[in-house]
Every structure is written in structure tokens, then in C-alpha cells.
N, C-alpha and C positions, 0 to 999 in steps of 0.2 A: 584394455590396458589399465595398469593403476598409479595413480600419478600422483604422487605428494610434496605439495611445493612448501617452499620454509620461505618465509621473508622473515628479516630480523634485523633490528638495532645493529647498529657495532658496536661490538665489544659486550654483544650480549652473550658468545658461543655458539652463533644460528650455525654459520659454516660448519663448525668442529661437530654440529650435532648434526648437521643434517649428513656428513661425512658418515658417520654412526649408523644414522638409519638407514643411509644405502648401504654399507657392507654387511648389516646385521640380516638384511632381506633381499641382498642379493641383485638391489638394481641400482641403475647406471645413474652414477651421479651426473648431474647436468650444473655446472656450475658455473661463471664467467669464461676459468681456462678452458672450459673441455666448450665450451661455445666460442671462444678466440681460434681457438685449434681447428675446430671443426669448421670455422667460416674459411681460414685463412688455407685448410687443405683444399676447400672447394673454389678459392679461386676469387670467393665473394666477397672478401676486405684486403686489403693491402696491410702492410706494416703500419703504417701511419695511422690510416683507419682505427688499428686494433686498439694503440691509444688511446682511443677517444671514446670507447664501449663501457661508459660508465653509468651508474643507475643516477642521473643527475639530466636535470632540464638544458636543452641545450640554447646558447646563448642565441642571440640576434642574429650575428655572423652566420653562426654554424648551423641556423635553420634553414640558411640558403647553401650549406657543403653539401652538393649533390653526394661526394663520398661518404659525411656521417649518415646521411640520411638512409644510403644505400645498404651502411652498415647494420643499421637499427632496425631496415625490415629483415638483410641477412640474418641477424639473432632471432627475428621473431619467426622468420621460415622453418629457424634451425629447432625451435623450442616446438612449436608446431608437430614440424616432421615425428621429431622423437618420442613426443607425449603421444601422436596415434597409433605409434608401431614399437614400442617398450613397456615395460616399466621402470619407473624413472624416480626418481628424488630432483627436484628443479630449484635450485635456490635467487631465489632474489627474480630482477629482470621484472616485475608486473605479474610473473608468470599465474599467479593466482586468478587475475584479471583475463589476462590472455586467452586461459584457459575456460573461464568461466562459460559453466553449458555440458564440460565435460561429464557424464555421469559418473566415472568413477576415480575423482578426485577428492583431495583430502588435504586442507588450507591451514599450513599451523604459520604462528606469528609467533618470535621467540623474542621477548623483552627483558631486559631486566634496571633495577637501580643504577642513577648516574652515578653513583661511588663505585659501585660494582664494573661497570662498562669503562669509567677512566680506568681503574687499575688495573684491568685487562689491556688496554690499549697498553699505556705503560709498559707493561710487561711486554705484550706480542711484538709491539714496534720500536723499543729501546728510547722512549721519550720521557720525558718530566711531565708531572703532572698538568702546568699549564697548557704544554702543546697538548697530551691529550684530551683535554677538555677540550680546545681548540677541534680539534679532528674529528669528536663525537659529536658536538654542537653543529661541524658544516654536516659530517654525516646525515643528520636530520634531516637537515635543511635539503641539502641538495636529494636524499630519496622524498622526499614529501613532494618535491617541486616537479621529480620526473612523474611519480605517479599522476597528479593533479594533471602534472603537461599531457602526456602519453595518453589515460584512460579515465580521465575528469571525475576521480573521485580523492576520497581522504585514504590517505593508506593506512591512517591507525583505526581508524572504523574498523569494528570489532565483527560490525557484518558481513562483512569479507572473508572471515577463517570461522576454520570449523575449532579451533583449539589456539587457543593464549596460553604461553609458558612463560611464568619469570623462571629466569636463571641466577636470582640472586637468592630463591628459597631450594633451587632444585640443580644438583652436578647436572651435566652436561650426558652422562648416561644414563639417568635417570629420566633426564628430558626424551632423550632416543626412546626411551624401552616406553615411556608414555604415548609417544606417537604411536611407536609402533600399534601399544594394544587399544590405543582408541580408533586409529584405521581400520582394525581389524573387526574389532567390535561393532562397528556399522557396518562390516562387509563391502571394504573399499578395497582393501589387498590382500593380496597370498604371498608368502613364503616362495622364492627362486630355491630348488635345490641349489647350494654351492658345488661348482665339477673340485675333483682334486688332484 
């Protein structure tokens, strides 16, 4: 199966790109909803739970919620499953980590400028410029903190991905059609025929 996971900034376009790279190859995006969705048909998070399915360390309290905790192995059973029996695009979640061992996976990191990432936010979320700096600056914060919690390393360590994108020298299609032909390029994926 071929498996290419996107971690990214916010407000860098990782979402929007990694959305790209699955319809342009035909596989299953895996992304927070389609992983909220997918616990909460199987039974394995509650409504409440689903809440609380954020890429962020979880507090003092909440390391004793038998419910988040059960949530947090639900996603990882879920990324699991799907990475050994698809082909997939996985954004965010550790999934890089998670998966790491896979042979044919393919690690992009999508960054870009904080001028760049607040004016996106801005725009995506209808805020002023101070809230979004506010919301990129916890963003940071709290992905650095889950990673470090979760899989005790650095998530901006470069050793981790096979490909760094800024998005403030490259659109967001651009970025897609790069993944794509550097996965390809090392013979990590193929092309899904689309049915019609």
C-alpha cells in the first residue's frame, strides 16, 4: 500500500494540499473528519470524546480521561488499519511517526512564512490580524507538544520527512503536483485509475 502523510503548519495550505494529492491519485483522504467519522461509526468515541481529538498534549486531568485516552488509541487503530489495506494521504495525527517502518511511505512537511500563514488564517477563519497570530503561535505550540508527548521527538526535525515545502514561494498546486512527482520518483506510489 502507498501511504503519504502531510504534517503542516497552519495556515500553511497542508490541508488544501494534501486534499489535492488525494483526488489527483485517487486515494482516500484520511484526515481528522474522515477519522472522527470513522471512530464514531465504529462505536469507539462518543460525541464528547470527538471534541477533544486534537493534535495537542493532553493536560494533567485529561491524561487520567479513560475516554480521551481511548480516543487517541481509537485514531491510532484507525490510521493503522487504513495505511495497511489502502492507499491513503494521512494528514496531521503523528501519522508520519506512527507509521514509521512502513516501506512504502512518503513524509512531506508543508511550511510556510508567518506573514504568509496569519493572512491565511485571517482569511480562512474571518479574524484580525492579532487573533491570528494568536492561533498560529498556540498552533505551534500545542503540535510540538503532542508530538514531543505522544512519539518523544521534535516534529520540525527535518529527519522525519522525505520533502519540506514552503507555501509562501510555491501555490498550493504546485506543492500537490510536487509530491506527487517526488513520491513517484522513488517508487512509493502509483496512480488509482478514477471509476466514472
Amino acid at each position: 500500500m502507498a501511504i503519504i502523510t502531510i504534517s503542516r503548519q497552519m495556515g500553511s495550505g497542508g490541508d488544501h494540499i494534501a486534499s489535492l494529492v488525494a483526488s489527483m491519485l485517487g486515494y482516500r483522504l484520511i484526515d481528522k473528519h474522515f477519522l472522527i467519522n470513522e471512530a464514531l461509526k465504529r462505536d469507539l468515541i462518543d460525541l464528547d470524546s470527538a471534541k477533544t481529538i486534537d493534535e495537542r498534549k493532553p493536560s494533567i486531568i485529561e491524561r487520567f480521561d479513560e475516554k480521551r485516552t481511548k480516543a487517541f488509541y481509537a485514531i491510532r487503530s484507525i490510521i493503522q488499519e487504513f495505511a495497511g489495506k489502502d492507499h491513503v494521504v494521512i494528514v496531521g495525527r503523528g501519522a508520519h511517526l506512527e507509521l514509521k517502518g512502513h516501506t512504502s511511505i512518503f513524509n512531506v512537511r508543508i511550511i510556510a512564512d508567518i506573514q504568509k500563514r496569519i493572512a491565511r488564517v485571517m482569511e480562512e477563519n474571518g479574524v484580525d490580524k492579532k487573533e491570528a497570530k494568536k492561533l498560529v503561535k498556540e498552533s505551534d505550540k500545542q503540535q510540538s507538544e503532542y508530538i514531543k508527548h505522544f512519539f518523544l521527538v521534535n516534529h520540525s526535525d527535518i529527519q522525519y520527512y522525505d520533502l519540506v515545502i514552503n507555501t509562501s514561494k510555491v501555490s498550493d498546486e504546485l506543492a500537490a503536483s510536487l509530491i506527487i512527482q517526488a513520491a513517484r520518483s522513488i517508487g512509493v506510489m502509483r496512480i488509482i485509475p478514477q471509476s466514472d
